[in-house]
PASEBA-1860 file (N, C-alpha, C; in nm, 3 decimals):
! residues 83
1> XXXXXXXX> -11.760/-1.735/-1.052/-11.641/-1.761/-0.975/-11.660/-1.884/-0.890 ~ -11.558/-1.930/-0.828/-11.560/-2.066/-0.740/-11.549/-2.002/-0.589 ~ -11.660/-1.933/-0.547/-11.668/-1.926/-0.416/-11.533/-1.885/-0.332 ~ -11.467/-1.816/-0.372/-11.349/-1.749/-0.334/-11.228/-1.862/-0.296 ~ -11.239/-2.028/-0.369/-11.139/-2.128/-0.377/-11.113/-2.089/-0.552 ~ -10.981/-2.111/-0.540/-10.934/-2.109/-0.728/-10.947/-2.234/-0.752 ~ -11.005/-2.202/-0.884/-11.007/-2.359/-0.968/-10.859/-2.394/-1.025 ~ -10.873/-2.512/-1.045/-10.725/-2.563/-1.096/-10.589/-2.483/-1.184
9> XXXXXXXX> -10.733/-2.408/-1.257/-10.652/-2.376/-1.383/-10.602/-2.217/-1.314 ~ -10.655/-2.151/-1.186/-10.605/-2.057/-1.143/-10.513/-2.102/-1.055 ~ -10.524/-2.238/-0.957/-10.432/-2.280/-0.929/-10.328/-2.230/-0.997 ~ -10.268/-2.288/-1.150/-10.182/-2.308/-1.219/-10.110/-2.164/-1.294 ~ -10.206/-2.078/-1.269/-10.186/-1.958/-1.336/-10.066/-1.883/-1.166 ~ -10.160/-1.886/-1.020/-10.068/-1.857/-0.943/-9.896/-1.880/-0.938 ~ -9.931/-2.073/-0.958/-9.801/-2.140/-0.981/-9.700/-2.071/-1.075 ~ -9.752/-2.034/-1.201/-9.650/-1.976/-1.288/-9.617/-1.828/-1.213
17> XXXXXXXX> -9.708/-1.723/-1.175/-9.692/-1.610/-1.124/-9.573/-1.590/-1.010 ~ -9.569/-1.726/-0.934/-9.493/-1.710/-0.799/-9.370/-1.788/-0.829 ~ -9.373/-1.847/-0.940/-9.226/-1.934/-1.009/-9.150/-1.795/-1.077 ~ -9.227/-1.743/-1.196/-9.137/-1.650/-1.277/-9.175/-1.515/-1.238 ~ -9.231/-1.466/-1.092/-9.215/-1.348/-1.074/-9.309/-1.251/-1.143 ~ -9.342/-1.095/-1.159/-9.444/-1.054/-1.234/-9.425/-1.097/-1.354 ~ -9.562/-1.104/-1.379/-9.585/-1.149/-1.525/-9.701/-1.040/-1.558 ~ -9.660/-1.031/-1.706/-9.853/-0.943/-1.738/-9.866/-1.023/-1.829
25> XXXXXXXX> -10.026/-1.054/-1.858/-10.135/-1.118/-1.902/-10.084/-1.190/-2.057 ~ -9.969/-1.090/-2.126/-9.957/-1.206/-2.231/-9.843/-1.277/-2.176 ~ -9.768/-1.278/-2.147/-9.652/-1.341/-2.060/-9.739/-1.492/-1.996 ~ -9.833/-1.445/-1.901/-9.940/-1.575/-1.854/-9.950/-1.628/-1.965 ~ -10.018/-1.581/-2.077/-10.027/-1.639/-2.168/-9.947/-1.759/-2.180 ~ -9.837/-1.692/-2.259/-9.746/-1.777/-2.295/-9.676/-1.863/-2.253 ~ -9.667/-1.887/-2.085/-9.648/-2.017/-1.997/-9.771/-2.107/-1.977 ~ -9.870/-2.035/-1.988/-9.954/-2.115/-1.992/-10.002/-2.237/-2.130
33> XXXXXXXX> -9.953/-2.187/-2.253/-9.941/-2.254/-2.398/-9.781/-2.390/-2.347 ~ -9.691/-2.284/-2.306/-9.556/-2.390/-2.302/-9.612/-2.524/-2.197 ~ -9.686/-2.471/-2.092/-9.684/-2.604/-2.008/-9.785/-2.711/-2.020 ~ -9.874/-2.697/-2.178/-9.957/-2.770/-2.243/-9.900/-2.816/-2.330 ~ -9.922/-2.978/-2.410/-9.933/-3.029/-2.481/-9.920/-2.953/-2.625 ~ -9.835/-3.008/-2.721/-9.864/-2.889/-2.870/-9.998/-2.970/-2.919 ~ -10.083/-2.872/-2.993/-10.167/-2.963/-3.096/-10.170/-2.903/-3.211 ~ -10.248/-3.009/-3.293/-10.244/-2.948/-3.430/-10.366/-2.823/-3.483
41> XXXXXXXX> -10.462/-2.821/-3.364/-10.536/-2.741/-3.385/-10.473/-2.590/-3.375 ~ -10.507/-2.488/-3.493/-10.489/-2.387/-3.491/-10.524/-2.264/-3.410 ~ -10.639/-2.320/-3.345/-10.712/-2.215/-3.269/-10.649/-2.276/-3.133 ~ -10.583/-2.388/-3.068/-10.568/-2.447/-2.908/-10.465/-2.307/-2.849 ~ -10.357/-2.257/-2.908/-10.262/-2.179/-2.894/-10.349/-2.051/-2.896 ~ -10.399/-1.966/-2.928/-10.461/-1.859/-2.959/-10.611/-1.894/-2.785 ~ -10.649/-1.976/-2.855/-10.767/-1.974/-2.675/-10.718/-2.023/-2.592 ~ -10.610/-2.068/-2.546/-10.517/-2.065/-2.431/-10.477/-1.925/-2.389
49> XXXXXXXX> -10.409/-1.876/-2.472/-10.392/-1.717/-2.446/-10.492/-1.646/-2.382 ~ -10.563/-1.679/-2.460/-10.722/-1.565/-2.410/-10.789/-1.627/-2.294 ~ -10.759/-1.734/-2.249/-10.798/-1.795/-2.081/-10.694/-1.713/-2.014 ~ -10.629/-1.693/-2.028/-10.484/-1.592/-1.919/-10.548/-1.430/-1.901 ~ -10.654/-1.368/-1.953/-10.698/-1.292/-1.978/-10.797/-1.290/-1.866 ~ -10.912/-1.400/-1.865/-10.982/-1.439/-1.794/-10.931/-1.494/-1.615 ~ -10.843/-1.545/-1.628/-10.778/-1.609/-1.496/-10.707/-1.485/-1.473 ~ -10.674/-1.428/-1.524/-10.622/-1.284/-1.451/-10.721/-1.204/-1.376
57> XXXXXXXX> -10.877/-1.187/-1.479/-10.936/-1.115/-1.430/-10.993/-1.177/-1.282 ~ -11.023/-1.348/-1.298/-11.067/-1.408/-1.144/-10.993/-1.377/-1.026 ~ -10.862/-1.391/-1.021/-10.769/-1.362/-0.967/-10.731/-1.257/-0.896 ~ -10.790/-1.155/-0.987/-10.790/-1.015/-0.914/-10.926/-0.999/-0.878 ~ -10.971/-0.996/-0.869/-11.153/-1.043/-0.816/-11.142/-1.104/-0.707 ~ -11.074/-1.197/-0.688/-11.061/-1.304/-0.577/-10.938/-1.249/-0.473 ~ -10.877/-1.158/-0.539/-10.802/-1.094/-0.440/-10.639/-1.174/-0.366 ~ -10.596/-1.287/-0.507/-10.531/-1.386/-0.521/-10.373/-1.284/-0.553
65> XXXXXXXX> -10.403/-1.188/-0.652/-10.327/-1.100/-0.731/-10.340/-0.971/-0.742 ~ -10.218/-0.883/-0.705/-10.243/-0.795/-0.761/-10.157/-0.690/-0.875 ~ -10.185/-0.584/-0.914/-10.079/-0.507/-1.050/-9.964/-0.413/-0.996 ~ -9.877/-0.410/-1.047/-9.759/-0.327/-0.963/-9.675/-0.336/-1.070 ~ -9.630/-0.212/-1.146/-9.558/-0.218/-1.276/-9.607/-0.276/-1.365 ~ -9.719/-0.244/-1.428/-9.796/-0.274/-1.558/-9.743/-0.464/-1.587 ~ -9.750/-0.535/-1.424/-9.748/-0.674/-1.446/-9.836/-0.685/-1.302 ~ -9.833/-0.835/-1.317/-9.924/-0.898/-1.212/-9.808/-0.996/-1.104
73> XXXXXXXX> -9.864/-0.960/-0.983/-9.796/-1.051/-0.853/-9.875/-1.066/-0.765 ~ -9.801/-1.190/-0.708/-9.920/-1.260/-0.597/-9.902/-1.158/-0.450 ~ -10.065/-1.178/-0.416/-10.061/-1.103/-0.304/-10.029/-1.219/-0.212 ~ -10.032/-1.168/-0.047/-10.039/-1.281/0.082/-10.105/-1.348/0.041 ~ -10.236/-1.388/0.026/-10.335/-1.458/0.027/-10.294/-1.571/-0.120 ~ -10.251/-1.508/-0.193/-10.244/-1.597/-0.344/-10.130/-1.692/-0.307 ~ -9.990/-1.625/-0.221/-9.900/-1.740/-0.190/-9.946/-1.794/-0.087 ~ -10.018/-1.749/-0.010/-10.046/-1.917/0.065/-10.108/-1.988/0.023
81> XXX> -10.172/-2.005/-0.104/-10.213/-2.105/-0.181/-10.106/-2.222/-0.225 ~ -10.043/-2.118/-0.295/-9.933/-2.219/-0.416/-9.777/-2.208/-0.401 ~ -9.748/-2.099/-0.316/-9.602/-2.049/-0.318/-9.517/-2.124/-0.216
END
């Protein structure tokens, strides 16, 4: 973990969380693929996904996020980051 600061890419995961409201983990996913670049690699779309998996789990570790209706929302601490 980054010493209880989010790295960028959790940065960015908050950002989507506190823009579109709960999200669960494939939902992250899938904003997280739209607000990247397309490529032609087959696998870039598929391990993007599976980083939303991971940044979920930091997140709730870090105490950034938490679950409420089988989705994820920012706690106090996560919007005063990004919200």
């Amino acid at each position: 973990m980054s010493e209880g600061y989010p790295t960028a890419a959790q940065k960015e995961a908050l950002r989507l969380i506190c823009d579109h409201g709960p999200l669960d983990t494939d939902q992250l996913g899938e904003y997280l693929i739209a607000a990247r670049h397309a490529s032609t690699n087959a696998g870039y779309a598929p391990a993007i996904a599976r980083m939303a998996g991971t940044l979920i789990w930091r997140l709730h570790a870090q105490g950034f996020i938490t679950e409420a209706d089988d989705a994820w929302i920012t706690t106090a601490d996560g919007r005063l980051i990004v919200c």
